[in-house]
MIRO-335824 format. One record per residue (C-alpha): residue number from 1; residue in one letter; x, z, y. Coordinates in Angstrom, 2 decimals. Example, Ala and Ser with C-alpha at 12.3 -4.5 7.8 and 13.67 -1.06 7.14 Angstrom:
residues 2
rovo; vexgu; u; w; v
1; a; 12.30; 7.80; -4.50
2; s; 13.67; 7.14; -1.06
//
This chain:
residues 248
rovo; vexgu; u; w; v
1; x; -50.68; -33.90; -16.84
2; x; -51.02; -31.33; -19.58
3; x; -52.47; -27.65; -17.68
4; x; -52.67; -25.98; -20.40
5; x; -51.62; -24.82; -23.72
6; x; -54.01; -25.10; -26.08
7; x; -51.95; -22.90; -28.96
8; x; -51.07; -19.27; -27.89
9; x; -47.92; -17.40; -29.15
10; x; -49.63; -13.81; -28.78
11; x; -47.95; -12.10; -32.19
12; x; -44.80; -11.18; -30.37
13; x; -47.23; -9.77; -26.83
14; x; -48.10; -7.45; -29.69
15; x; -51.44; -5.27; -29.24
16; x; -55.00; -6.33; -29.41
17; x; -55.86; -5.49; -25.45
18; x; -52.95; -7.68; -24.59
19; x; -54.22; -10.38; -26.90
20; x; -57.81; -9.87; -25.09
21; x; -56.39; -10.19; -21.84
22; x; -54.34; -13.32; -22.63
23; x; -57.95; -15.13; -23.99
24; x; -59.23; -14.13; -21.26
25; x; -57.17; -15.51; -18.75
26; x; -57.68; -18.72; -20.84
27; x; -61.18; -18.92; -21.00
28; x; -61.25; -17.56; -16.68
29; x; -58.57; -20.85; -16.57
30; x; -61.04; -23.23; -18.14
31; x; -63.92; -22.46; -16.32
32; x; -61.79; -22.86; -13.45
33; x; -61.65; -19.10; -12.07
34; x; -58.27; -19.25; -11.49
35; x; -57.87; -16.05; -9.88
36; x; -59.81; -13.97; -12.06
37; x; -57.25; -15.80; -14.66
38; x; -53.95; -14.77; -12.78
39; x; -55.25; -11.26; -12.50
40; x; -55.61; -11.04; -16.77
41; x; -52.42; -12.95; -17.46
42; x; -50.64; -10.40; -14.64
43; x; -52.37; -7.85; -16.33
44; x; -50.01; -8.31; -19.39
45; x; -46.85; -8.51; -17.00
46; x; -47.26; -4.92; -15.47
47; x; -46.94; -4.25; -18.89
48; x; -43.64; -5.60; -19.32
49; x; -44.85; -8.07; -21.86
50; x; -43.43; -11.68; -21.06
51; x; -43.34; -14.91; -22.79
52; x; -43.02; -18.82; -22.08
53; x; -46.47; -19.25; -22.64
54; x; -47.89; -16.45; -20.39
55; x; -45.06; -17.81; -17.46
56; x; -46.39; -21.22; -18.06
57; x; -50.21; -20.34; -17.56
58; x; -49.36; -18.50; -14.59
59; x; -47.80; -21.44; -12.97
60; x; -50.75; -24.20; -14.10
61; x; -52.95; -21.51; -12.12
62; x; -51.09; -21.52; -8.75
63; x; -50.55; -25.11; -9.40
64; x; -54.44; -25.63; -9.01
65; x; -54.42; -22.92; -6.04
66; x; -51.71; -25.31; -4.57
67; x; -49.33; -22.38; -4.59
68; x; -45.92; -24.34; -4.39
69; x; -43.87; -21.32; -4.48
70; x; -45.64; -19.52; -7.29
71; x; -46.02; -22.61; -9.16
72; x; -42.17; -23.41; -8.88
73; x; -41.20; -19.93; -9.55
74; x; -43.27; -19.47; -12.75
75; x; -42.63; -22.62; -14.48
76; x; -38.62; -21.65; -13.75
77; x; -39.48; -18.53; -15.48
78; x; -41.14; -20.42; -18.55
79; x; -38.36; -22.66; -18.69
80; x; -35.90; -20.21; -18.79
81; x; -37.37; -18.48; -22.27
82; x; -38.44; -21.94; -23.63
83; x; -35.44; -24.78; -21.71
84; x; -37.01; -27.35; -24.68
85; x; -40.06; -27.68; -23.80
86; x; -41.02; -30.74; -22.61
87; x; -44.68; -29.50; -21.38
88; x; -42.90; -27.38; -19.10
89; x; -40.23; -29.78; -17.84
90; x; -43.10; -32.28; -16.81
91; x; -45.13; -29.75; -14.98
92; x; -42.35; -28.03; -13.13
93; x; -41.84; -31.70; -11.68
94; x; -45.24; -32.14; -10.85
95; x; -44.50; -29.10; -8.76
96; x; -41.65; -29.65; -7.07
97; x; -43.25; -32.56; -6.08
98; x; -45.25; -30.44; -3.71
99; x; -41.76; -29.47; -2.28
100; x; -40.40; -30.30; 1.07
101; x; -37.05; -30.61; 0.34
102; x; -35.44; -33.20; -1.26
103; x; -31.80; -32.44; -2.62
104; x; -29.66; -34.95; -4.12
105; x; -27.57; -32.88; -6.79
106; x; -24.16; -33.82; -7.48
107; x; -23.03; -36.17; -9.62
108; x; -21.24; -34.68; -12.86
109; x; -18.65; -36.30; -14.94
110; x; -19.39; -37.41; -18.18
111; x; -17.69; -34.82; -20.27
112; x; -19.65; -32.05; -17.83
113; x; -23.24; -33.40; -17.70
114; x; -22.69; -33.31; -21.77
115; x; -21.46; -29.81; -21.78
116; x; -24.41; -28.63; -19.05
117; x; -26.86; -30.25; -21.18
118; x; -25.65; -28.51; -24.33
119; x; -25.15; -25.25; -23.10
120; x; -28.93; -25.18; -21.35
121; x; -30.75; -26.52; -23.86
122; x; -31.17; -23.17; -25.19
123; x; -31.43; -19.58; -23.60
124; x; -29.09; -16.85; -24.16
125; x; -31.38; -15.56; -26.73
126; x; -32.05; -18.61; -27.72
127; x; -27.76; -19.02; -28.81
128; x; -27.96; -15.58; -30.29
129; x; -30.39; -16.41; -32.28
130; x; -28.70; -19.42; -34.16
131; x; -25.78; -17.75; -34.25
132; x; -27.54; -14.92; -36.42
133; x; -28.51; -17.97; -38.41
134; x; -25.20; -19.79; -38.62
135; x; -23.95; -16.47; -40.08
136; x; -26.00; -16.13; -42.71
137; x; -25.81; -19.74; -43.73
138; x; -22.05; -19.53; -43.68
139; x; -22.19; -16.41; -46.01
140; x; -24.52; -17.67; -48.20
141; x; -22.59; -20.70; -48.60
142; x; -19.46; -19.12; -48.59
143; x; -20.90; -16.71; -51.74
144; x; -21.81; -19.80; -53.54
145; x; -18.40; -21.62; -52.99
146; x; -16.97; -17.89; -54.46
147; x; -18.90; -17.83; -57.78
148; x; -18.92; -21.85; -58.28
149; x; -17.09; -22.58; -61.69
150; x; -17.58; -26.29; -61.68
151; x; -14.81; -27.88; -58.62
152; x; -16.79; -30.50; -57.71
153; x; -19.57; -27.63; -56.72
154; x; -16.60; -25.40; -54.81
155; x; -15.03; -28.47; -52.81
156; x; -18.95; -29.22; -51.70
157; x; -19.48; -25.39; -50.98
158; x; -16.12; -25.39; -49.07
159; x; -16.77; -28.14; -46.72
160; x; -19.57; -26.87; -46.16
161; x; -18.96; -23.39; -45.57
162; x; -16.02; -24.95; -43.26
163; x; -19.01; -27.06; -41.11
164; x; -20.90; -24.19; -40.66
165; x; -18.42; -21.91; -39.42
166; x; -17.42; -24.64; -37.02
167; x; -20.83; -25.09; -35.91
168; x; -20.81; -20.94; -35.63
169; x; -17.54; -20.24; -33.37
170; x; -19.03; -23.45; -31.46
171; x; -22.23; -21.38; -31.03
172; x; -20.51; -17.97; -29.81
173; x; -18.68; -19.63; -27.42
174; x; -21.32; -21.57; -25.70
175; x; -23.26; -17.94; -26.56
176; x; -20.77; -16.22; -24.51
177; x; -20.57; -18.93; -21.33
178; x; -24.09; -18.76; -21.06
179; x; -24.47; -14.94; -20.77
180; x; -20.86; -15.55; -17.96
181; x; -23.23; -18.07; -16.20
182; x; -26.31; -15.77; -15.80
183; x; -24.51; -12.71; -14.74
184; x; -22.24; -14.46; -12.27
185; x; -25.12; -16.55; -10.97
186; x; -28.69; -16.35; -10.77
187; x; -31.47; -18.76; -9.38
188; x; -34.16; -17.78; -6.89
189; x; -37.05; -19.85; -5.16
190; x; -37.55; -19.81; -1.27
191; x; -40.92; -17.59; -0.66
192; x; -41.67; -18.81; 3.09
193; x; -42.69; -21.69; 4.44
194; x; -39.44; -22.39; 6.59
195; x; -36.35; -20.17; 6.71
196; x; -32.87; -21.17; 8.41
197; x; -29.54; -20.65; 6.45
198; x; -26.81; -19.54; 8.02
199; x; -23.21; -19.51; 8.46
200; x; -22.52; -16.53; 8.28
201; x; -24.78; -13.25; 7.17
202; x; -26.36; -12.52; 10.99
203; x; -29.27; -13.72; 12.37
204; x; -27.39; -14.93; 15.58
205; x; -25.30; -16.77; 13.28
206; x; -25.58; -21.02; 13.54
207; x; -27.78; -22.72; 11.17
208; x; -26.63; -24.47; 8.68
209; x; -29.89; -25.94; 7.29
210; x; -33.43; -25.20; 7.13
211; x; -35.08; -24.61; 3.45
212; x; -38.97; -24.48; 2.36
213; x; -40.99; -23.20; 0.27
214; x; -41.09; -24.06; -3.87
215; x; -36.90; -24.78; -3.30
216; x; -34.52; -23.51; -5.72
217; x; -31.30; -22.13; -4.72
218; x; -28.50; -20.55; -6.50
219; x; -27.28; -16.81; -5.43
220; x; -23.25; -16.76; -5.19
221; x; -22.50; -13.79; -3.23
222; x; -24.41; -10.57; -1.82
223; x; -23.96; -8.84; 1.66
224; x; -25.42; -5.42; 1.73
225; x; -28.55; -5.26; 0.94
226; x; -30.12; -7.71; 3.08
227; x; -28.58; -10.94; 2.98
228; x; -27.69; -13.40; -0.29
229; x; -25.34; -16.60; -0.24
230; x; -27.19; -19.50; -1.51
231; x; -25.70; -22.64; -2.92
232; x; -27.77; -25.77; -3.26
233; x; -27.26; -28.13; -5.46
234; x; -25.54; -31.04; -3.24
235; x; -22.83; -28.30; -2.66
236; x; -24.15; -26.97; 0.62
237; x; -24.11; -22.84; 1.13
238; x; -25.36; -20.60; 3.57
239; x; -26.84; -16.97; 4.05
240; x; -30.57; -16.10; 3.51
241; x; -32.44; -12.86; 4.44
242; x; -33.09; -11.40; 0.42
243; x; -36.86; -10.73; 1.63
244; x; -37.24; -14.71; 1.68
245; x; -36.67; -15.51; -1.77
246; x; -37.56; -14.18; -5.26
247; x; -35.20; -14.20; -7.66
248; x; -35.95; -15.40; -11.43
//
């Protein structure tokens, strides 16, 4: 299992006490002062400075405190800025290992596993950014099919051009479900070490099912200010007291 990365992304943290506070946590995390390292790295997050690679240190800490719930929660947050990386993947399943709960998910069809896997495998800044890309590519190419005097140049520039802008409207649309997806629904981990779900949003209400800690659920619906309805991913759904969970 990899704990650590060994390359840091601090240009975009910005700030030389930030990038002090980051080496520090990485030299605390070495030496195996894990809590001295949380404290740096957390240091940079009351700041309002995030990034996959501060998430992703977090979590490899709390992983070696045997924090399931912290663990879980960071590496989500990671995963959400960086959904490629494979570092993260493996470690988040290392942690949910830890996990009590063990929820079959439900099988896709073909067509929608593709789709899921396409439209995850990059955040929504992630889409925005390629799009900004696609654009420029298609105008650049565009320019050159324009001011091409030779026709064998234009019909390459043209198909080309066409590709491009293909590969563009493709982009903004999947740009645009993603952003629908995580403002209809967001993901949150279970913070306690047992809570019951239930039917309706009332703590006399019957149980539906009993979560851990480390579990992910999905938020559907809000009641006041108190309660959330949680999907999991076998389909189930029930209604869990907001103080229980953390949302990512």
């Amino acid at each position: 299992m990899k704990y650590f990365l060994i390359f840091l992304t601090i240009s975009f943290i910005g700030g030389a006490q930030v990038s002090e506070s980051f080496e520090r946590g990485n030299q605390f995390y070495n030496t195996g002062s894990y809590e001295k390292a949380i404290s740096e790295y957390k240091s940079i997050l009351s700041e309002k400075l995030h990034s996959a690679s501060l998430y992703y240190n977090l979590a490899n800490c709390y992983y070696k405190l045997n924090e399931v719930a912290l663990s879980v929660y960071y590496y989500e947050k990671a995963l959400l800025l960086d959904p490629a990386s494979k570092d993260i993947k493996i470690n988040l399943g290392f942690a949910q290992k830890m996990t009590i709960d063990s929820i079959e998910r439900i099988p896709q069809s073909g067509f929608s596993m593709w789709f899921s896997k396409i439209l995850n495998s990059l955040s929504v800044d992630g889409w925005a950014t390629r799009c900004v890309g696609l654009t420029f590519l298609f105008v650049f190419l565009f320019l050159c099919y324009l001011l091409s005097y030779s026709e064998s140049k234009k019909r390459v520039f043209f198909i080309s051009s066409s590709l491009v802008l293909a590969l563009l409207v493709g982009s903004i649309l999947l740009l645009f479900n993603k952003d629908r997806l995580n403002r209809s629904v967001s993901s949150a981990i279970i913070f306690v070490k047992k809570i019951d779900a239930k039917l309706e949003p009332s703590q006399e209400a019957e149980t539906v099912f009993a979560l851990h800690e480390g579990t992910k659920v999905l938020v559907i619906e809000r009641y006041g200010s108190e309660w959330s309805k949680v999907k999991l991913q076998n389909g189930e759904t029930g209604w869990i007291l907001n103080s229980k969970l953390k949302e990512l």
